[in-house]
N, C-alpha and C positions, 0 to 999 in steps of 0.2 A: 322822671324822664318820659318826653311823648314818645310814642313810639313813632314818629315821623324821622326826628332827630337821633334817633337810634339807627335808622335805617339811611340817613343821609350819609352817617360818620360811617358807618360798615363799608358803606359801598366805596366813599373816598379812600378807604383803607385797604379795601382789595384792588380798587384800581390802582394807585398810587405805589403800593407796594409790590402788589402780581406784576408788574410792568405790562399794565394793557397799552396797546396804540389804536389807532384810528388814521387810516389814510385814506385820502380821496385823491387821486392824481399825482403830483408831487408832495402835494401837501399832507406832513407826517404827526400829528401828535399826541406824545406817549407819557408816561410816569406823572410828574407833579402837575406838570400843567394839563393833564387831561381831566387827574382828579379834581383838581381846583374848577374846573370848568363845569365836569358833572357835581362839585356840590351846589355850586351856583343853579345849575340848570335843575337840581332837584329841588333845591330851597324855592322857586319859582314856581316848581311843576303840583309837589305836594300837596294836598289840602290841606290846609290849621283849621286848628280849634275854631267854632263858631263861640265869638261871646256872646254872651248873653245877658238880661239885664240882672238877673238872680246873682252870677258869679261878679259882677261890676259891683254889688251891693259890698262883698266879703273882702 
C-alpha cells in the first residue's frame, strides 16, 4: 500500500462519515458527496510514484 492511497481513503473516511460540510453562500455541501469530491481532488493533487526505467524492467 502507497502511502498516498492510504491517506486519500482516511481522509474520505473522516469526511464522509464525521459529516464535514462546506458552504459558500447558499451553496451547501456535506457527507458523501463532499467526500467523493475530495478523493477526486486528492487523487489529482497528490504526487505518484515516479517510474522509472529500472522498475519498467521487473
Amino acid at each position: 500500500m502507497e502511502p498516498r492511497n492510504l491517506t486519500i481513503v482516511a481522509l474520505i473516511l473522516v469526511f464522509g462519515i464525521g459529516g464535514m460540510s462546506f458552504s459558500a453562500g447558499e451553496f451547501t455541501i456535506q457527507g458523501i458527496g463532499l467526500a467523493g469530491l475530495l478523493g477526486v481532488f486528492l487523487n489529482l493533487v497528490l504526487p505518484r510514484k515516479k517510474v522509472t526505467a529500472a522498475s519498467q524492467d521487473a
